[in-house]
N, C-alpha and C positions, 0 to 999 in steps of 0.2 A: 347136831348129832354127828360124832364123828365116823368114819367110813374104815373099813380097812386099808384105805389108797392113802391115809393120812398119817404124817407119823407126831407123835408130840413129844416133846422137852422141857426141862423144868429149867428157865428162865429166870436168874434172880429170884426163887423159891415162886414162880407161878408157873402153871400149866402155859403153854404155846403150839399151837396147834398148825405145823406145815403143811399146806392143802393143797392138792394137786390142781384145785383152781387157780394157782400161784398168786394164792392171798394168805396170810398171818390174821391168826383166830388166838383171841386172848380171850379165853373165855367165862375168868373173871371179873372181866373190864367192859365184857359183854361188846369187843372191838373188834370189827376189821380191819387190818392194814395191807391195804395193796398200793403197787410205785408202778408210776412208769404208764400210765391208760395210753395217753400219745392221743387222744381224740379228737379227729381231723385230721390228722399225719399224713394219709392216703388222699383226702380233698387236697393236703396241700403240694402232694406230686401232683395232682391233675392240673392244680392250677399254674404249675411253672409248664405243662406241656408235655409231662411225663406218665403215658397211661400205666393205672392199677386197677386191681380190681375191686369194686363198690363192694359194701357189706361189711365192711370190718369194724365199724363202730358198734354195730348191732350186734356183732359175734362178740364183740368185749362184754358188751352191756349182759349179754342173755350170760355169759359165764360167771359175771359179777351177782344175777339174782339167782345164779345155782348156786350161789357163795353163800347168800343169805339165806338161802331156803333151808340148809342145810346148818344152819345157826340160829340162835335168838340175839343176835347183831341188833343193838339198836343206835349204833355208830358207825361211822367207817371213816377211817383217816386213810385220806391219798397221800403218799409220800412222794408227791410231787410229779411234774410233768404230765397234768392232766389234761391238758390241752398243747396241742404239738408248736401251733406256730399262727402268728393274726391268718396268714394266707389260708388255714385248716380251721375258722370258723365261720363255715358255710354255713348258710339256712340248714340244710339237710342236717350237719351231723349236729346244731345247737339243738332242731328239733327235736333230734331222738334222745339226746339227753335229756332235755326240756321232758319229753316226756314219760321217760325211766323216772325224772326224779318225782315228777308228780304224782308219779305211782307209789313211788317210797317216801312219802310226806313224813312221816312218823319215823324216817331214821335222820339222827344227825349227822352231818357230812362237815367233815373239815380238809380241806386242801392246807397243807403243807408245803410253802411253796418250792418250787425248784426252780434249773436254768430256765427251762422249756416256757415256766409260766412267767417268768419277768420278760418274754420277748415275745407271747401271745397274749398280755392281760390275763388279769383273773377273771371268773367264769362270768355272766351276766349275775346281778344281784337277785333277778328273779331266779334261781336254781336254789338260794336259800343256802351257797354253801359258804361256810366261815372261812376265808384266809387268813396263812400267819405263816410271819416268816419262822425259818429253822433257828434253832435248836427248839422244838415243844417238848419242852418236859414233865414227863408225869411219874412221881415216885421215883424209884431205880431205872425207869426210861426214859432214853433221848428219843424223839422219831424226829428224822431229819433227811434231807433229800441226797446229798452227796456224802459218802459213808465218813465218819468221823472220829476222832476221839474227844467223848467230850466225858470229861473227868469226873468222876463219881458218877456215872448211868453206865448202861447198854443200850447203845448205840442200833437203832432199826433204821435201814434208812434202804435205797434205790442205787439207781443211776446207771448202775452198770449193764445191769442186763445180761446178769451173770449167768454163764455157763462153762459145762464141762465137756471137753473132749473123752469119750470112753473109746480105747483102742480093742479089734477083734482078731482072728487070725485071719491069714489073708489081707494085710495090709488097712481090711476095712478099718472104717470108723465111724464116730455119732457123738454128733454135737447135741447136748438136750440144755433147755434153760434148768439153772438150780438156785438152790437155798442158801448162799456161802455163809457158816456159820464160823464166825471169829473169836479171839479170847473178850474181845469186848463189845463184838458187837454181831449184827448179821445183816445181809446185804438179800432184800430178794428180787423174786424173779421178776422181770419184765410182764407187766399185767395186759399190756395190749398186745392186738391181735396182729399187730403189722410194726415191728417194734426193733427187729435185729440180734442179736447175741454178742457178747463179749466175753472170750476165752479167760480164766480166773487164772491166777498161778496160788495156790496152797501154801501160804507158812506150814511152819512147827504148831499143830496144835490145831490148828484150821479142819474140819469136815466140810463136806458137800454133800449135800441129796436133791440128788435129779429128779425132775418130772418128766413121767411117761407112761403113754397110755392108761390116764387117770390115775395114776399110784405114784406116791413119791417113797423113795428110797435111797438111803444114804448107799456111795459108792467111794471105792478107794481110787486114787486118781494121785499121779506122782509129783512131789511132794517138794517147796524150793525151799533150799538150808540156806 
């Protein structure tokens, strides 16, 4: 069901549904696409010696089943980097995956792989979820983990962990994670909870819609010729 926080666009003649959950809702394909989980990311600073703080796997997971609660998703494709690193597959956070996913038995889960998963392994076989490497194509879309052109589709993919600077007066500013939507493709937001940001620079033709305070909203942000 879509929210007023949500905005959507017609995509190679489908509905696409930008979600302030910083997930991609097709919701003809009846598909979730979120990039970037990072699960274990935070186990894996603890274990080189670097404290964080615990909880962010679970904050990902609980935002992921507002994702679906709020859709009839009977899929979800990861566009990669679902797991951070071998050092960030602790007991702890396999468990809570382990048991997110056995609570959603009845959705298909496909990992699309990225950098992150060729240097953590894919998930255990018991979580039931499909890998394959990038380009997956379906129809007029590519999902793929590092944004790309890949000739005849539109290109979904991750990596970046895109966001926008918005300038105020008073020198402030605000960095919020966004949507970066391109002539061929869109890049989105970073879906875990401990994840980072990387500042976008805008072609000719390029938009952005930020997330904040549950509402995503397209925003003008200066522009590189």
């Amino acid at each position: 069901m879509a929210s007023d926080g949500d905005v959507t666009l017609e995509i190679e003649g489908e509905p696409v549904v930008l979600m302030p959950e910083h997930a991609l809702w097709l919701p003809e394909r009846r598909t979730l696409l979120v990039a970037d989980a990072h699960f274990g990311k935070a186990a894996t600073f603890r274990a080189g010696g670097i404290f964080v703080p615990r909880g962010t796997t679970a904050t990902t997971l609980a935002r992921l089943d507002a994702a679906l609660a709020r859709t009839d998703a009977t899929r979800i494709v990861f566009l990669g980097d679902l797991l951070h690193a071998r050092e960030g597959r602790s007991p702890e956070t396999l468990r809570l995956v382990a048991e997110w996913r056995a609570s959603r038995g009845t959705v298909e889960v496909v990992l699309v792989r990225g950098n992150h998963d060729r240097a953590a392994g894919d998930p255990p076989e018991s979580l039931g979820i499909a890998c394959v490497d990038p380009p997956l194509l379906e129809d007029a879309f590519a999902f793929t983990h590092h944004p790309r052109s890949v000739e005849g589709y539109f290109d979904v993919a991750g990596h970046v962990h895109p966001a926008v600077r918005l300038h105020g007066r008073g020198r402030q500013f605000e960095r919020l994670p966004c949507f970066w939507v391109r002539r061929d493709g869109m890049v989105l937001p970073a879906f875990g909870d401990f994840t980072g940001l990387g500042d976008v620079e805008l072609a000719e033709g390029d938009r952005a819609f930020a997330v904040a305070d549950g509402v995503v909203m397209e925003v003008a942000v200066e522009r590189v010729e």
